[in-house]
C-alpha positions as CSV (number, residue, x, y, z in Angstrom):
1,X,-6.7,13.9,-2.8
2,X,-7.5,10.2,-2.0
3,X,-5.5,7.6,-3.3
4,X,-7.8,5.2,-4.9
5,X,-6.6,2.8,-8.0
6,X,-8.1,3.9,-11.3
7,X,-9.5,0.1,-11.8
8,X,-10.1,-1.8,-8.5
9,X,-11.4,-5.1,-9.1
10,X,-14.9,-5.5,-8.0
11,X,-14.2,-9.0,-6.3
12,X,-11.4,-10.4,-4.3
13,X,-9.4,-12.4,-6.7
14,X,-7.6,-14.9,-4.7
15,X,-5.5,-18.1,-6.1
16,X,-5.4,-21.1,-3.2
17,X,-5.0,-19.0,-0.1
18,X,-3.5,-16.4,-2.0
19,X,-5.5,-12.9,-1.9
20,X,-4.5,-9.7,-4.0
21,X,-4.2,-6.5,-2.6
22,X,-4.1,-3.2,-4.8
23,X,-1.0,-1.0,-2.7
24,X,-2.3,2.6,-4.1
25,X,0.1,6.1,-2.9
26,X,-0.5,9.1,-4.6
27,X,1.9,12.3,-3.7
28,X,2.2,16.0,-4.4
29,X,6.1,15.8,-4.4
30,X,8.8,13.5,-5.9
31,X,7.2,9.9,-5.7
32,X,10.8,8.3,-6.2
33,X,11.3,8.9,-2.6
34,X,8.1,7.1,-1.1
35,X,8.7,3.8,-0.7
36,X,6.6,1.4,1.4
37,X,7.0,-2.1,2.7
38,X,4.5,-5.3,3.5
39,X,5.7,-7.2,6.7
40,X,5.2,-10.2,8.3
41,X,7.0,-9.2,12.5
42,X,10.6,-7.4,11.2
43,X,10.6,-9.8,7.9
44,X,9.7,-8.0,4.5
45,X,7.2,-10.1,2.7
46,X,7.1,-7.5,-0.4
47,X,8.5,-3.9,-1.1
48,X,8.6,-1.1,-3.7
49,X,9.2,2.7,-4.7
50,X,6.6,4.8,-5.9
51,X,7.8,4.8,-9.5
52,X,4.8,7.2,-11.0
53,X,1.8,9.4,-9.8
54,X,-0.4,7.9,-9.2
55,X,1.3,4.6,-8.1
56,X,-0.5,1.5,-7.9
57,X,0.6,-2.2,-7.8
58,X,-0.9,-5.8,-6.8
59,X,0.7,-7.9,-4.4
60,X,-0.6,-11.4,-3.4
61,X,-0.5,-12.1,0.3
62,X,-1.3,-15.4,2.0
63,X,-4.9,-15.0,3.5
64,X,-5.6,-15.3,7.1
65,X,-2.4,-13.7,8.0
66,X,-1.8,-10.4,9.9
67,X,0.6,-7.7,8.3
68,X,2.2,-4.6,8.6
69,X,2.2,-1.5,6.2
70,X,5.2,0.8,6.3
71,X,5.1,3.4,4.3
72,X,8.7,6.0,4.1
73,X,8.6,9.8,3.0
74,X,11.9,11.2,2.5
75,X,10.7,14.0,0.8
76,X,11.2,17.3,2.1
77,X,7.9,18.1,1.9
78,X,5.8,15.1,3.3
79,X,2.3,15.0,1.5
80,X,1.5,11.5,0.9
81,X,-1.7,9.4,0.8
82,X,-2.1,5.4,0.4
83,X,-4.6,2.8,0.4
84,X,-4.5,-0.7,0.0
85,X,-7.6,-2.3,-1.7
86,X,-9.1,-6.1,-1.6
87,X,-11.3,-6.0,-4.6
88,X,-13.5,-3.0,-4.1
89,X,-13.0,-2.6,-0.4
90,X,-10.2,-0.4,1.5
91,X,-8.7,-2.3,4.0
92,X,-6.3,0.3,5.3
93,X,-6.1,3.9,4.0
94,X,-3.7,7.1,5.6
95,X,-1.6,9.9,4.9
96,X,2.3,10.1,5.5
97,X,2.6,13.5,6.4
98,X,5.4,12.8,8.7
99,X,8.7,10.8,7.8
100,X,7.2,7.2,8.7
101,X,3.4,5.6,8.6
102,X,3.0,2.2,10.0
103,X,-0.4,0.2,10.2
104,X,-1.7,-3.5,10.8
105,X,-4.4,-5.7,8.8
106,X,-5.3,-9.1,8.3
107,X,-6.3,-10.6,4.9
C-alpha cells in the first residue's frame, strides 16, 4: 500500500512562519509499536505512536528549517510505509522495513 492521508489539504496552510505537515504511516502489523519522531540535530521537535491504521496526524513546523524524520518499527514483522504531506505534495515518503528509517527535509 501507500500511505497517503484520506483528506490532504489542497494548499499549504501555514500560520506566521508556521507550515503543517500531514505525518501519514500505514502498517500490516501492530501499529502501537511504530512510533516516529520530527527533529531538529539530536533535539525532538515533535513525536508520536501510531495509535490506528491508518495513522495520520498534523504537526506545525517552523518554515525554512531543515528536519529529520525517524521513524521506529519494533514489530517483529517490519512492514511499514510513511509519508509526510505539505498540502497536496509529498515531501518525503519510505518504507521501514528494517528496525529504523531516518530522512531529511526542509519546509
Amino acid at each position: 500500500p501507500i500511505a497517503s492521508p484520506t483528506g490532504a489539504p489542497t494548499t499549504s496552510p501555514t500560520t506566521g512562519n508556521k507550515v503543517t505537515v500531514k505525518v501519514v504511516i500505514e502498517t500490516f502489523h501492530d501499529p502501537q509499536q511504530v512510533t516516529w519522531k520530527i527533529k531538529i540535530g539530536t533535539t525532538n521537535v515533535a513525536t508520536g505512536r501510531a495509535n490506528g491504521n491508518p495513522y495520520e496526524i498534523n504537526v506545525d513546523l517552523d518554515a525554512g528549517t531543515e528536519y529529520k524524520f525517524v521513524i521506529i518499527d519494533n514489530n517483529t514483522v517490519k512492514d511499514t510505509f510513511y509519508e509526510l504531506w505539505r498540502g497536496g505534495d509529498v515531501l518525503i515518503d519510505g518504507d521501514d522495513f528494517g528496525r529504523r528509517d531516518i530522512k531529511m527535509f526542509r519546509v
